[in-house]
N, C-alpha and C positions, 0 to 999 in steps of 0.2 A: 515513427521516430523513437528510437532509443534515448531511457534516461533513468535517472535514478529515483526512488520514489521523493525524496526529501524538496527536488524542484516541481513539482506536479502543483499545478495552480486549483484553488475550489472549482468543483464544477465539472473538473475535467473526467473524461472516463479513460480507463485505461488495462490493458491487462498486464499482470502479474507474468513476466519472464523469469526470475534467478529468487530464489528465496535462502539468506544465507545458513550453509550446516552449521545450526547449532541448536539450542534446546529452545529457542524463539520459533524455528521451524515448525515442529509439531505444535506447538501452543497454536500458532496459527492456521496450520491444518485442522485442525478441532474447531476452532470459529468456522471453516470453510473458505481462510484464506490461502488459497495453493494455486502451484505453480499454472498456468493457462485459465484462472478466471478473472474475467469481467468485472471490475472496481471502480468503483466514483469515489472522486476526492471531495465530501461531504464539507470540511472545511481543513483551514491552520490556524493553528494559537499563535500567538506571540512566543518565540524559543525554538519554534520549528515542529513542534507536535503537530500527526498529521493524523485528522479523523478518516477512514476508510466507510463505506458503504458500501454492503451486500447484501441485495435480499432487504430484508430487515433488519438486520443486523449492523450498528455500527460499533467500530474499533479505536480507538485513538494509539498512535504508534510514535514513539518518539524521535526527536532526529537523527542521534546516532543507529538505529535501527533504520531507519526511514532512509537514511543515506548507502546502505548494505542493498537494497531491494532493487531489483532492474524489471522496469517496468517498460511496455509500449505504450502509445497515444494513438487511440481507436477514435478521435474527434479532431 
């Protein structure tokens, strides 16, 4: 199922389809978040900030970013 990152529940795993062209893009590529990999939604804040997990790595992405990102549900 297609969806946008900003609805993605804790826990959930999913991967990374569309990442929006702008300078958010390669910031994100350089963590190793790009387009076809494998992401858990590590957790949500309260306001919609959404923590990523990869590898060891996590991210926190805010909701207007978070709402730009299309993501699939691999669970």
């Amino acid at each position: 199922m297609k969806t946008t990152l900003d609805k993605v529940e804790r826990g959930q795993k999913f991967i990374i389809d569309h990442l929006p062209d702008n300078e958010y893009k390669l910031q994100l590529i350089r963590f190793g978040i790009a387009e076809g990999e494998k992401v858990t939604c590590l957790d949500k804040i309260l306001g919609g900030t959404v923590i990523l997990k990869k590898n060891r790595l996590e991210i926190a992405l805010g909701n207007e970013l978070a709402k730009k990102i299309i993501v699939t549900m691999i669970n």
